[in-house]
N, CA, C and O atoms as CSV, one atom per row, in Angstrom:
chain,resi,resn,atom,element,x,y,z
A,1,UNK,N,N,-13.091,-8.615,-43.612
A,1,UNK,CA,C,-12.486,-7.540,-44.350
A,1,UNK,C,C,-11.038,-7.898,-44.656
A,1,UNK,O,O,-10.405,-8.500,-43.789
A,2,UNK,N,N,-10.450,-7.580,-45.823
A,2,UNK,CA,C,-9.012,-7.874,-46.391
A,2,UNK,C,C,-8.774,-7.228,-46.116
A,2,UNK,O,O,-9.635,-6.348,-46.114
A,3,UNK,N,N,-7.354,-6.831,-45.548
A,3,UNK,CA,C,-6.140,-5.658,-45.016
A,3,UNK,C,C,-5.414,-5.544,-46.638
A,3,UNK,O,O,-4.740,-6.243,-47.393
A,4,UNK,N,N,-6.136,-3.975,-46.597
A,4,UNK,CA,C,-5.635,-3.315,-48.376
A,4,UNK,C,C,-4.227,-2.749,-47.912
A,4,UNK,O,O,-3.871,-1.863,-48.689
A,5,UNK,N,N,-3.460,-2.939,-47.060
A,5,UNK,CA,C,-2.325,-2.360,-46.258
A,5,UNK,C,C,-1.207,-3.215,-47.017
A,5,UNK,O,O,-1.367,-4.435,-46.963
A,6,UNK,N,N,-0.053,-2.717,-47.746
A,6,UNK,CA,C,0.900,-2.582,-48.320
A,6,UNK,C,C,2.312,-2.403,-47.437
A,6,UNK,O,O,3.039,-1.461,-47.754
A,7,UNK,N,N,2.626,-3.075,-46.593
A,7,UNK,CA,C,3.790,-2.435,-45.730
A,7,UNK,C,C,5.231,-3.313,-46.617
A,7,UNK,O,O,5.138,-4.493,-46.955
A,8,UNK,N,N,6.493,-2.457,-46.874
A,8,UNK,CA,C,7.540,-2.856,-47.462
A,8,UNK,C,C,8.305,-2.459,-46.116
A,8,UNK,O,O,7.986,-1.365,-45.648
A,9,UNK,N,N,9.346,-3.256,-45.377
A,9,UNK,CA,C,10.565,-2.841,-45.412
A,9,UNK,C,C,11.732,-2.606,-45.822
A,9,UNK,O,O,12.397,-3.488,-46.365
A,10,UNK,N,N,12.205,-1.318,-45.625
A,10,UNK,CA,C,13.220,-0.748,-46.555
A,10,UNK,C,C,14.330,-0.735,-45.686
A,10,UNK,O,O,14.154,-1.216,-44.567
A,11,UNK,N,N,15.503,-0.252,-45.992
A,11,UNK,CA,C,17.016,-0.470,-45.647
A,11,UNK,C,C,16.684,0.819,-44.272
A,11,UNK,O,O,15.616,1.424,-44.185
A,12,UNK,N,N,17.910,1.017,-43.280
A,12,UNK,CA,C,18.103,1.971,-42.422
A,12,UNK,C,C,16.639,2.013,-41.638
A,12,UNK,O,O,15.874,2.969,-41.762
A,13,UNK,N,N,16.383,0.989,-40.911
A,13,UNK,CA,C,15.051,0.616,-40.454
A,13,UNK,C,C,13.706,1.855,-40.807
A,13,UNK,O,O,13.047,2.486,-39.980
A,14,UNK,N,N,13.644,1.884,-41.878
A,14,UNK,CA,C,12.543,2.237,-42.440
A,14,UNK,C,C,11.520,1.929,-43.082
A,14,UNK,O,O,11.715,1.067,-43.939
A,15,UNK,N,N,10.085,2.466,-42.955
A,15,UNK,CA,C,9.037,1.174,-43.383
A,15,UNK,C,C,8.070,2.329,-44.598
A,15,UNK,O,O,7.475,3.380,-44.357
A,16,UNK,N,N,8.181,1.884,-45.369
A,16,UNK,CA,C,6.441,2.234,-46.387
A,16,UNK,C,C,5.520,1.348,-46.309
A,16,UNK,O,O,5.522,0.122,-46.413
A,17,UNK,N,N,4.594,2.258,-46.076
A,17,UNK,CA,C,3.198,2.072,-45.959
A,17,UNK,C,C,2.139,2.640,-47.068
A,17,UNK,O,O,2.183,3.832,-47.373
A,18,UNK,N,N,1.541,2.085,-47.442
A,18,UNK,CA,C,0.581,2.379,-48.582
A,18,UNK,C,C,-0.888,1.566,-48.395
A,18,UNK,O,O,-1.207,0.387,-48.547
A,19,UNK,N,N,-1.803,3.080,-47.892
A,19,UNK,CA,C,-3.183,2.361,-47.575
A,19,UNK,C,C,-3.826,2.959,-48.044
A,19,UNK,O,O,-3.246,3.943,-48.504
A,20,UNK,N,N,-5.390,2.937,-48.327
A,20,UNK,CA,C,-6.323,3.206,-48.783
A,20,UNK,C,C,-6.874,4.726,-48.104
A,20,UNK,O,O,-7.138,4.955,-46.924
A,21,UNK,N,N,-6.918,5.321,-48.858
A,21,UNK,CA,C,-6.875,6.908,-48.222
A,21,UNK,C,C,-8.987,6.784,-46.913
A,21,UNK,O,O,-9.471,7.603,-46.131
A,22,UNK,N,N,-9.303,5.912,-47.202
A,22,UNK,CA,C,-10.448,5.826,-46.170
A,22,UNK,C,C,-9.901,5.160,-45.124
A,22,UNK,O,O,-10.587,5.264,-44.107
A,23,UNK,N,N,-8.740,4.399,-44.980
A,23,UNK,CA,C,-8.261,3.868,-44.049
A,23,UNK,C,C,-7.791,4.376,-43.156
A,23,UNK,O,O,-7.896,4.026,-41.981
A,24,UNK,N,N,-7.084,5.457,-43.671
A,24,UNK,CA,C,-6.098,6.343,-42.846
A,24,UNK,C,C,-6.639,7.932,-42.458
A,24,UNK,O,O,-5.998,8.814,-41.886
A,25,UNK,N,N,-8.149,7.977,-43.012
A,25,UNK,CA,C,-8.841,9.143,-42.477
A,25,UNK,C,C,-9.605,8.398,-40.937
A,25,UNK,O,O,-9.733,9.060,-39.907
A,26,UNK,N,N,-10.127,6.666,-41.082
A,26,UNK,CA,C,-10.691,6.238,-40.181
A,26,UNK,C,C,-9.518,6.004,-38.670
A,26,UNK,O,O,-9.884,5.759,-37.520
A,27,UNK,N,N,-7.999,6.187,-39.190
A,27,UNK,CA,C,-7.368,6.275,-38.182
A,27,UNK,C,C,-7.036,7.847,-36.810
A,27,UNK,O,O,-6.881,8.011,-35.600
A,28,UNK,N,N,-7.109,8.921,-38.553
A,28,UNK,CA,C,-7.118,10.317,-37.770
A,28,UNK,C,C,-8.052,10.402,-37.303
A,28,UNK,O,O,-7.949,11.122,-36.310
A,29,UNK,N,N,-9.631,9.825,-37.548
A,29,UNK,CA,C,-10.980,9.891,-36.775
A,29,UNK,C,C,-10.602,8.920,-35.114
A,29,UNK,O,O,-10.838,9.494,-34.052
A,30,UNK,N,N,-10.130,7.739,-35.111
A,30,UNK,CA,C,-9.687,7.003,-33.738
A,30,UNK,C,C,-8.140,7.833,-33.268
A,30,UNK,O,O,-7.873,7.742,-32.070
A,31,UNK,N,N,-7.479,8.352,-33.851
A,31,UNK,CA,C,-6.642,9.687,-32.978
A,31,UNK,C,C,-7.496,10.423,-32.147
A,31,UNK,O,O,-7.448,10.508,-30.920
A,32,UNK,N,N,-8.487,11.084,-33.133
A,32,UNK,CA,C,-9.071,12.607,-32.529
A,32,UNK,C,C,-9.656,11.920,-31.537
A,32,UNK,O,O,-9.334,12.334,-30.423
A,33,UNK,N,N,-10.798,10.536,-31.557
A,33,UNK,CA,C,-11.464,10.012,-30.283
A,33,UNK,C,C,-10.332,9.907,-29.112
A,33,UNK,O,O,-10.278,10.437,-28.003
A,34,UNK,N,N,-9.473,9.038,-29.775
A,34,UNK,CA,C,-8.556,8.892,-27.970
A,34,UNK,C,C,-8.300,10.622,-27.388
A,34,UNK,O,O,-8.863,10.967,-26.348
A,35,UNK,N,N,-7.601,11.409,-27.999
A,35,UNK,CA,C,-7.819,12.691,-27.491
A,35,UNK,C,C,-9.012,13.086,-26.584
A,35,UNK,O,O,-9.104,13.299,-25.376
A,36,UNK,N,N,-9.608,13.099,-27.283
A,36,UNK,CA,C,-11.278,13.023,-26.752
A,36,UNK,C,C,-11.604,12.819,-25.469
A,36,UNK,O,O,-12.172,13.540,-24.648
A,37,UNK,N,N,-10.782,10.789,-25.362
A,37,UNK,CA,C,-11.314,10.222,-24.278
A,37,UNK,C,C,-10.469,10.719,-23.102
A,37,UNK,O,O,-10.946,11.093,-22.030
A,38,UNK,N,N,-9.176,10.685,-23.407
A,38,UNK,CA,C,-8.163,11.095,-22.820
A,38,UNK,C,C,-8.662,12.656,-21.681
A,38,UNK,O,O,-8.530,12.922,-20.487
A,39,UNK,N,N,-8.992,13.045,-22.350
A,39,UNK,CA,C,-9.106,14.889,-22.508
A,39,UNK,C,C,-10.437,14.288,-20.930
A,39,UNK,O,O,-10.301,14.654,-19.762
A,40,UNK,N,N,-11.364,13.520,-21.355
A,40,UNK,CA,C,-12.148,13.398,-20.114
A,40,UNK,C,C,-11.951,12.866,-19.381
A,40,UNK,O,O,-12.279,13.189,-18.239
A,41,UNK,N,N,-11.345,11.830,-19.657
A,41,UNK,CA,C,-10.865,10.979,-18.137
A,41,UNK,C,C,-9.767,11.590,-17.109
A,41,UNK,O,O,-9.349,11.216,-16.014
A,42,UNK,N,N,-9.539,12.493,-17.794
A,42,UNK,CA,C,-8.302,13.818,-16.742
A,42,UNK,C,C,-9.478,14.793,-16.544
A,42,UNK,O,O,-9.115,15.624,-15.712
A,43,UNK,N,N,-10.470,14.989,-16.872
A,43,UNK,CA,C,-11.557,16.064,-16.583
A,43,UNK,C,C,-12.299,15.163,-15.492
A,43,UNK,O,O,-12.213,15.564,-14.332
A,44,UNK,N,N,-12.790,14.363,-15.656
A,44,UNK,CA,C,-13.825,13.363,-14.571
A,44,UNK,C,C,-13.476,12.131,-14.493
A,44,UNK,O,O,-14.295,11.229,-14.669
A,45,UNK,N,N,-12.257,11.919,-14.227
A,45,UNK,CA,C,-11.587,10.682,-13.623
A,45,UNK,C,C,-12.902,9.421,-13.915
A,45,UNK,O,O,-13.632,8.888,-13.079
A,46,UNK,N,N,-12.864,9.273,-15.018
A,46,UNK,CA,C,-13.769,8.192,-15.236
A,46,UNK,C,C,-13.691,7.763,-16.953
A,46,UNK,O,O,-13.185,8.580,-17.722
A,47,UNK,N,N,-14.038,6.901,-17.298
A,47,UNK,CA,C,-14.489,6.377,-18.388
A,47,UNK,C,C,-15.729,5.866,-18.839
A,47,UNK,O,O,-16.281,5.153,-18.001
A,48,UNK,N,N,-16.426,6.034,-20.062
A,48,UNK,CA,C,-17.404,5.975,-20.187
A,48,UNK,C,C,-17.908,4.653,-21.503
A,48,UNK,O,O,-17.592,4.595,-22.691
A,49,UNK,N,N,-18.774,3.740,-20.683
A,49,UNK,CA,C,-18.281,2.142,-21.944
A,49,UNK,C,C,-18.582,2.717,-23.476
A,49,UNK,O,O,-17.985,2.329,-24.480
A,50,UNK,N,N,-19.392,3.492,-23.453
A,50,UNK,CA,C,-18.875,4.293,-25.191
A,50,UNK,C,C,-17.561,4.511,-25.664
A,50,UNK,O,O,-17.223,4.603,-26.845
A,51,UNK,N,N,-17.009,4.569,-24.891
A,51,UNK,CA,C,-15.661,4.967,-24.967
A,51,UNK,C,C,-14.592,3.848,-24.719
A,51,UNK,O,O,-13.461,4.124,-25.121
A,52,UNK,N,N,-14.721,2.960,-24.283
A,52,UNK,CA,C,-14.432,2.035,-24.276
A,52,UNK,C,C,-14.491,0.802,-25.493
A,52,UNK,O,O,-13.656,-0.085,-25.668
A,53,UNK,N,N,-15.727,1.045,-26.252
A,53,UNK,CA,C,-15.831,0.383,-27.526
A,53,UNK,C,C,-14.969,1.005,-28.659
A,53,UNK,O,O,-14.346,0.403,-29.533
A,54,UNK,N,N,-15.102,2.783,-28.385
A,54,UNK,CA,C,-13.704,3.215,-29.512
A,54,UNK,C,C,-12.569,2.920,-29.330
A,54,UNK,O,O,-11.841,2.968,-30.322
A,55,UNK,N,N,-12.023,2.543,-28.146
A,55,UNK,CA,C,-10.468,2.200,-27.928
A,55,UNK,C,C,-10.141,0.685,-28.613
A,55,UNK,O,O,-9.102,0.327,-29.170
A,56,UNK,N,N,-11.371,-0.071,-28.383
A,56,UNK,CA,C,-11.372,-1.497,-28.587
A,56,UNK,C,C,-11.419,-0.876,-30.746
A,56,UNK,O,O,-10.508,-1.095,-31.544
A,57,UNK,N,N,-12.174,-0.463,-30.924
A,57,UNK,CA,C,-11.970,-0.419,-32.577
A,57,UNK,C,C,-10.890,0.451,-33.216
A,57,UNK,O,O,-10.780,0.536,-34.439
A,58,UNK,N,N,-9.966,1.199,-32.217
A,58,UNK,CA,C,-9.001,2.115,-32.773
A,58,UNK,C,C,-7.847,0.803,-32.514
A,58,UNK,O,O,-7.096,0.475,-33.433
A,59,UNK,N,N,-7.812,0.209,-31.360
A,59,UNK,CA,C,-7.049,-1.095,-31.527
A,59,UNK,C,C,-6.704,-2.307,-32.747
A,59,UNK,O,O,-5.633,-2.691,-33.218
A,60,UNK,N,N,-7.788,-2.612,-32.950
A,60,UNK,CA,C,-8.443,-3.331,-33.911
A,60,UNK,C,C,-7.554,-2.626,-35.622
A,60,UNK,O,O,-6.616,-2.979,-36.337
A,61,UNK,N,N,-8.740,-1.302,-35.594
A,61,UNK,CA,C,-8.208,-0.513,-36.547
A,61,UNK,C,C,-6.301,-0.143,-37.101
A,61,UNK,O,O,-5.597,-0.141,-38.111
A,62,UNK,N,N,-6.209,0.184,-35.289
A,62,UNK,CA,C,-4.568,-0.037,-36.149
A,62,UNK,C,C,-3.693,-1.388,-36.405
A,62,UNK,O,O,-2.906,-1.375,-37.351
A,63,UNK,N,N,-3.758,-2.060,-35.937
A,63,UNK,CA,C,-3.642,-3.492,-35.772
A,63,UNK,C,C,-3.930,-4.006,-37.432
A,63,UNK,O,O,-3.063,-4.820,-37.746
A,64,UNK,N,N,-4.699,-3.800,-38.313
A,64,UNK,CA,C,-5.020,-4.121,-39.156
A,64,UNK,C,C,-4.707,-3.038,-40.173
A,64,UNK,O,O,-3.560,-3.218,-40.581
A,65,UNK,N,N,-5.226,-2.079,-40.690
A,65,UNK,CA,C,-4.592,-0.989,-40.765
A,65,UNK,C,C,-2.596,-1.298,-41.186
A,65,UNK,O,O,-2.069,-1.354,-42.298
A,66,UNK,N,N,-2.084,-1.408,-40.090
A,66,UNK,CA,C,-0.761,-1.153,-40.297
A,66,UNK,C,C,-0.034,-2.416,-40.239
A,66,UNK,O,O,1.178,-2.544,-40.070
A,67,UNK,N,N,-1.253,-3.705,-40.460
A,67,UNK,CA,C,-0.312,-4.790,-40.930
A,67,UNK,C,C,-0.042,-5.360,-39.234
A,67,UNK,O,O,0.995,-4.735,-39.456
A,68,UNK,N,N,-0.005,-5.577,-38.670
A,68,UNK,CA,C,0.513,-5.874,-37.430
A,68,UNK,C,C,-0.234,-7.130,-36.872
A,68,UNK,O,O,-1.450,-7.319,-36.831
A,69,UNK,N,N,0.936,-8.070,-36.387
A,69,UNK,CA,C,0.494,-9.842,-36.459
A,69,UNK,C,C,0.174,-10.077,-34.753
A,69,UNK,O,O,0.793,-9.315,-34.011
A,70,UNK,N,N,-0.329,-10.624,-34.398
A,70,UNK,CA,C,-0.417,-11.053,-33.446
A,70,UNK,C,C,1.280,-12.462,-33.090
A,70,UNK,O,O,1.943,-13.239,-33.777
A,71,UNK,N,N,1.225,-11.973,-31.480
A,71,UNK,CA,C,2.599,-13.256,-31.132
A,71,UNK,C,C,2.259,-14.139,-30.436
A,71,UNK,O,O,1.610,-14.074,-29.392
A,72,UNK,N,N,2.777,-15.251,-31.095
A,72,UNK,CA,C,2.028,-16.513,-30.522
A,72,UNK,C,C,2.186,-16.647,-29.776
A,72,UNK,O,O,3.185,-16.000,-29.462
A,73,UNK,N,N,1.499,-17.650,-28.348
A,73,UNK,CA,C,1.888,-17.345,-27.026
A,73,UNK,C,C,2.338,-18.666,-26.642
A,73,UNK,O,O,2.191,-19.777,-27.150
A,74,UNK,N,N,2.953,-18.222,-25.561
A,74,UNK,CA,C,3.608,-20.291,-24.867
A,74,UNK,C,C,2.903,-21.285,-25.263
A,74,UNK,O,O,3.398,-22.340,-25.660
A,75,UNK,N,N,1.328,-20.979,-25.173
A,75,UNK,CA,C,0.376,-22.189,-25.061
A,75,UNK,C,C,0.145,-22.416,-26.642
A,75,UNK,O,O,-0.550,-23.364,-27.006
A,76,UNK,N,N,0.575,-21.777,-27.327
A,76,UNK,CA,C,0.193,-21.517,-28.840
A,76,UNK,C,C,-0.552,-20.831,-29.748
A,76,UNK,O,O,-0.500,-20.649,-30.964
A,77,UNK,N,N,-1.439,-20.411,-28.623
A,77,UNK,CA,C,-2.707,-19.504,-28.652
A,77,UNK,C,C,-1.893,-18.394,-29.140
A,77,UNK,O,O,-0.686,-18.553,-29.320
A,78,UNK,N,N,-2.539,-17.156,-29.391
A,78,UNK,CA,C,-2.443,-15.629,-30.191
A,78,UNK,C,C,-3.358,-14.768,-29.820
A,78,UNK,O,O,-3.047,-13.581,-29.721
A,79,UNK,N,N,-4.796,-15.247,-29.516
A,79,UNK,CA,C,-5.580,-14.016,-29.190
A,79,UNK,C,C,-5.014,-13.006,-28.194
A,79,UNK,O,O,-4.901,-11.863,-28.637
A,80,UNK,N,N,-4.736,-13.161,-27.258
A,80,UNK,CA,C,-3.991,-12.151,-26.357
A,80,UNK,C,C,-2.728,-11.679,-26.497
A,80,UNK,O,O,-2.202,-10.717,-25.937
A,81,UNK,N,N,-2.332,-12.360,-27.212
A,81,UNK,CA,C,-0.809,-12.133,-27.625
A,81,UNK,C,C,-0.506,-10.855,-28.169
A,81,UNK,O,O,-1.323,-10.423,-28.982
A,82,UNK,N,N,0.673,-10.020,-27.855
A,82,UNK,CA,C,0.758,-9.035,-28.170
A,82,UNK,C,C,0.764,-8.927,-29.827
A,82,UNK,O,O,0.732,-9.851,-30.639
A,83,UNK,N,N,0.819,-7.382,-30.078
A,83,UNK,CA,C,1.109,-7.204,-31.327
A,83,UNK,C,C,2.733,-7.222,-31.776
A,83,UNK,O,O,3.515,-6.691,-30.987
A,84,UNK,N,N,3.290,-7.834,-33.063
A,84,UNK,CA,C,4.517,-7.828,-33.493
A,84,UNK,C,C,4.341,-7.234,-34.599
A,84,UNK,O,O,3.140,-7.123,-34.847
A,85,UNK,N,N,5.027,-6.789,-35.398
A,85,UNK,CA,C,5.215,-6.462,-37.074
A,85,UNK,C,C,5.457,-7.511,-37.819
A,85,UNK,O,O,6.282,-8.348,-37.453
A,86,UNK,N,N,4.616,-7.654,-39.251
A,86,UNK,CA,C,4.324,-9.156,-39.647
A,86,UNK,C,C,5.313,-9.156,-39.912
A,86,UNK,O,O,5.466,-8.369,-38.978
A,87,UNK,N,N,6.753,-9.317,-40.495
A,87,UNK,CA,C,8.135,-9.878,-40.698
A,87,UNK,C,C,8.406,-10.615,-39.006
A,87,UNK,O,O,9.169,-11.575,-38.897
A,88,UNK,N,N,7.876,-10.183,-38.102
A,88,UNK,CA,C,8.549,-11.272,-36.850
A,88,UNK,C,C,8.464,-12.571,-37.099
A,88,UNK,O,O,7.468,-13.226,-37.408
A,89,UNK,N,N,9.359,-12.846,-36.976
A,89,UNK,CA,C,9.173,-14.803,-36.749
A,89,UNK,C,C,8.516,-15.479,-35.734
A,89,UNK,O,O,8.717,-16.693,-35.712
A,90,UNK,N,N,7.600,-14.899,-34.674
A,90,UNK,CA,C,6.806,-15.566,-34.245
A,90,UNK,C,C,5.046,-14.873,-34.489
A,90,UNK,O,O,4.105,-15.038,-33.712
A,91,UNK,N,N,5.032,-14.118,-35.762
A,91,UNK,CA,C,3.933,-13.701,-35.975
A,91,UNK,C,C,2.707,-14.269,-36.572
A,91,UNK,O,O,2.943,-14.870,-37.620
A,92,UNK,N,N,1.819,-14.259,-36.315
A,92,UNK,CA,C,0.890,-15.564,-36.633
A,92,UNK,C,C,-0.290,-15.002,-37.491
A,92,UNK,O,O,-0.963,-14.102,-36.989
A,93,UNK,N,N,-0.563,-15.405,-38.598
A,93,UNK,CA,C,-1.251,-15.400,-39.644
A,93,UNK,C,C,-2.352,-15.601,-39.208
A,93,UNK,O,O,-2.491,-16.752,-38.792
A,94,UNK,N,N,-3.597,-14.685,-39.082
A,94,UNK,CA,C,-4.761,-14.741,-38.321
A,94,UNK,C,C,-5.763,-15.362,-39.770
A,94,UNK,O,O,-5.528,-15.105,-40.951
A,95,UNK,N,N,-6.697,-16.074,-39.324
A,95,UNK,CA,C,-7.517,-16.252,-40.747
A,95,UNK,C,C,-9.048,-16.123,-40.554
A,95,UNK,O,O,-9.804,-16.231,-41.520
């Protein structure tokens, strides 16, 4: 999937964003889930691996979604590497 995500930075650390209006309904849908999960794991101190696959795609989702690069790591690697904002200079162009 291509990231239809548009991010400009603007002056007085401010950012526009311009995404695809299905993009950003599939994010208020992974909001309302973490609520969700949240809301039960303070109800029954537990987690449930259903729930565990939405955190992994609301991750994913914003991560992509809002433009956001992975940082390369000592070894050179990136998969684990945290997330940066793609203007960082150690942000790595995933392909």
């Amino acid at each position: 999937m291509r990231n239809e995500t548009k991010v400009t930075y603007l002056k007085n650390d401010k950012v526009k964003l311009i995404m695809p209006m299905d993009n950003y309904r599939r994010l208020l849908k992974g909001s309302q889930d973490l609520k969700n999960m949240v809301s039960m794991m303070h109800e029954c101190h537990t987690i449930y691996l259903e729930d565990l696959g939405k955190l992994e795609t609301l991750e994913w989702r914003m991560a992509d979604y809002l433009n956001f690069k992975r940082k390369k790591g000592k070894d050179g690697g990136y998969y684990y590497g945290d997330y940066v904002l793609s203007n960082h200079p150690e942000a790595v162009e995933e392909s």
